[in-house]
C-alpha positions in Angstrom: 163.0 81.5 -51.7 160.0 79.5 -51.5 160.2 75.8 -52.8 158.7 74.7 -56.4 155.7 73.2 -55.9 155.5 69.2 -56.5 153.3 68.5 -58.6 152.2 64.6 -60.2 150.7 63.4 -63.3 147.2 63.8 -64.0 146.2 60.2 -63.8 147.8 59.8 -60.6 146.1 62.7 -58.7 142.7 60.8 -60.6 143.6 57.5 -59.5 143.6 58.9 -55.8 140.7 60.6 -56.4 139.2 57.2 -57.4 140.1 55.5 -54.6 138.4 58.1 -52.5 135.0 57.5 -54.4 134.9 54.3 -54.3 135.5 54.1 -50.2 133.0 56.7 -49.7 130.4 54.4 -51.6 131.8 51.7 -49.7 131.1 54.0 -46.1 127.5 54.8 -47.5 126.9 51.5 -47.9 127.1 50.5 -44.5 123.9 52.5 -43.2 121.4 50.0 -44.5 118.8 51.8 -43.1 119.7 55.4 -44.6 118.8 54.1 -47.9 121.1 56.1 -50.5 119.6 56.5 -54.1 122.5 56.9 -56.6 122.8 60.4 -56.4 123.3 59.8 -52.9 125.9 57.5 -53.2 127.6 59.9 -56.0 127.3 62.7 -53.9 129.4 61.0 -51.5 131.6 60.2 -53.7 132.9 63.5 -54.8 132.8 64.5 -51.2 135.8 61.6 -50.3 137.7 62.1 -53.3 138.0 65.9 -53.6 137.0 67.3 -50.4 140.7 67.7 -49.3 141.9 69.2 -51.9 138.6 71.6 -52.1 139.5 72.2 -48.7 143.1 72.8 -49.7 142.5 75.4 -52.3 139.9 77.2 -50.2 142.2 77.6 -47.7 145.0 78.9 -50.0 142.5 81.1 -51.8 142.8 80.1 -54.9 140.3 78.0 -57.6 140.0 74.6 -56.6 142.1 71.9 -58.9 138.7 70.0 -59.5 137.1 72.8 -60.9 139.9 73.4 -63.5 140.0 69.9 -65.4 136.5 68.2 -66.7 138.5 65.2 -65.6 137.7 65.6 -61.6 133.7 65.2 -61.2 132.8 62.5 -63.7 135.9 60.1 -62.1 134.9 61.0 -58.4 131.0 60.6 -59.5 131.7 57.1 -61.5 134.0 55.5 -59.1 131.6 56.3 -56.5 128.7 54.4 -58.5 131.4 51.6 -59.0 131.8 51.8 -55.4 128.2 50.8 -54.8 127.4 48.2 -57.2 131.1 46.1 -56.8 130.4 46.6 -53.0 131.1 42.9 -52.3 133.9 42.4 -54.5 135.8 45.4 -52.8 134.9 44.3 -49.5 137.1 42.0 -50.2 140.1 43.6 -51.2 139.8 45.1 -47.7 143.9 45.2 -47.0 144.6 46.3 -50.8 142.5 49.1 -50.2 143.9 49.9 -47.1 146.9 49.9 -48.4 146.0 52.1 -51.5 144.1 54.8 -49.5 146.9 55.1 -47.5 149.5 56.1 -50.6 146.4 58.6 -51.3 146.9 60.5 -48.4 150.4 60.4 -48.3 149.9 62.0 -51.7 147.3 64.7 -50.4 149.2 65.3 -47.6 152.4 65.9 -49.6 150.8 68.0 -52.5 148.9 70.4 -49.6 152.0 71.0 -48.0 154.4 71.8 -50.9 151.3 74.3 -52.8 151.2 75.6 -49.3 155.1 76.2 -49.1 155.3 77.1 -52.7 152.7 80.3 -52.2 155.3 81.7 -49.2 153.2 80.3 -46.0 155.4 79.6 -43.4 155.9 76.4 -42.1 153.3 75.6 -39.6 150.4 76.7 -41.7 151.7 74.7 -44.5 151.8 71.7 -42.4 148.5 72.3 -41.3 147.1 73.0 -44.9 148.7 69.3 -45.9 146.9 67.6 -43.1 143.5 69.2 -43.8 144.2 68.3 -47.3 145.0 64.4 -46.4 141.8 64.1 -44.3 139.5 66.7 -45.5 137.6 64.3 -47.6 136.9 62.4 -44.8 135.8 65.2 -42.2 133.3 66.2 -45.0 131.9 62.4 -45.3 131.4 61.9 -41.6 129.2 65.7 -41.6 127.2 64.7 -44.3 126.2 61.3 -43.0 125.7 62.9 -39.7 128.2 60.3 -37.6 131.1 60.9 -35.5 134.2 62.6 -37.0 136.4 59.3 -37.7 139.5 61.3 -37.3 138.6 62.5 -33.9 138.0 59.1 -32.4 140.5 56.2 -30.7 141.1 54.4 -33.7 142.1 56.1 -36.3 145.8 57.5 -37.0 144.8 59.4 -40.1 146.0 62.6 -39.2 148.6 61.7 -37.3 150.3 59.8 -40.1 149.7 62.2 -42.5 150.9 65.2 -39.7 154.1 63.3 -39.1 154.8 62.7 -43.2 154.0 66.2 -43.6 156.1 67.5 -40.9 158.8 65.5 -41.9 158.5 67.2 -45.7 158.8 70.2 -44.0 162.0 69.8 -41.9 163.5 68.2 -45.4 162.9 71.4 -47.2 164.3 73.6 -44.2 167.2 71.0 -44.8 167.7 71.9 -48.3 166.4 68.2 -49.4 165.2 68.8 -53.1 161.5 68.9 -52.8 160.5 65.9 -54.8 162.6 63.8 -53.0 161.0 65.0 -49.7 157.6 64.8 -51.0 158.2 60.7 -51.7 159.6 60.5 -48.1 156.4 62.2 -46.9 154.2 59.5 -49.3 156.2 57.1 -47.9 156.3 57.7 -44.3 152.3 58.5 -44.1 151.5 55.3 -45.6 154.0 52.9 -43.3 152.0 54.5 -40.5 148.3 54.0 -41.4 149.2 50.6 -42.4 151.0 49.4 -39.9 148.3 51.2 -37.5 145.2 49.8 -39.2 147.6 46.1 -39.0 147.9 46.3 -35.7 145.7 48.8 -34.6 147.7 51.6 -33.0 145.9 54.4 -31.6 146.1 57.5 -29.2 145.7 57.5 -25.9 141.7 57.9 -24.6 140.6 60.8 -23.3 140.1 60.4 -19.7 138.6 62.1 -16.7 141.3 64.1 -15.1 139.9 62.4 -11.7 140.6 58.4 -13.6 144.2 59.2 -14.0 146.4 57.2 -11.3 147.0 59.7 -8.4 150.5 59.7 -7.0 150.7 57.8 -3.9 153.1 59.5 -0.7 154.9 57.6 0.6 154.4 56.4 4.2 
């Protein structure tokens, strides 16, 4: 039988969305030189905050959440004009945001996974479906503004934290852990990871030429 499907309030799925916007502003606002107009800056916006879980619902075939609530566009839109014009003040509440955006894709992560479990996929996909759901937003940002995929780079444990909270949801419900106490284990996993990885700035191993890797030596 295929789990129930966790599901949060209203104003918590918004807040995240929020927090979203307002770092995608805060992104745009780095490229000077691009020079964003406001619709710019809003578009970018609602790409951060809902593009994982347009992603998510796209993948899962079904009608995105944002486009079932007038709630979605006009937070993702004004949070992103926020974003812009409090630029300086958020700057710097650098490690609360952090922190914050790290809960939000613990929460994305978690919410993809269980809709993905709850519709009969089997475990793998749904796994999959909760990380493109954590770091969708993201992906979208970096296409838009043409610059390298943030995700894919040394640097950034995004995925990976959100792959290993999701995984772990996933061998909880196989283990006949009630899903809403396996979804708060995912949130809570996924966001001890980023932070601790943007504190002390964990990261993958670099791709390397197959030639720069240390040869084994014989012996003489």
């Amino acid at each position: 039988m295929a789990p129930t499907l966790f599901t949060i309030p209203l104003w918590i799925d918004l807040s995240a969305v929020a927090v979203g916007a307002i770092q995608g502003a805060m992104f745009a606002g780095r490229f000077t030189d691009r020079r964003f107009d406001l619709l710019g800056v809003a578009l970018i916006g609602v790409v951060v905050g809902l593009g994982g879980g347009l992603l998510r619902d796209i993948l899962l075939g079904g009608v995105p959440a944002a486009l079932q609530s007038n709630w979605y566009l006009p937070v993702a839109t004004g949070f992103a004009l926020l974003g812009m014009l409090l630029q300086s003040i958020f700057n710097r509440l650098g490690a609360f945001i952090v922190g914050l955006d790290a809960v939000t894709i613990g929460l994305f992560g978690a919410i993809g996974t269980t809709k993905a479990l709850s519709l009969g996929l089997p475990e793998v996909p749904s796994l999959f479906v909760g990380v493109v759901s954590a770091v969708g937003g993201s992906i979208m940002r970096d296409v838009m503004l043409n610059v390298p995929i943030a995700v894919m780079h040394v640097g950034s444990l995004y995925a990976v934290a959100a792959g290993v909270g999701s995984g772990l949801l996933v061998v909880l419900v196989l283990a006949g852990v009630p899903i809403p106490v396996a979804a708060i284990v995912c949130v809570v996993v996924t966001t001890v990871i980023r932070i601790l990885a943007a504190r002390f700035g964990w990261s993958l191993p670099e791709q390397r030429a197959l030639g720069n890797w240390p040869r084994w030596r014989r012996r003489p």
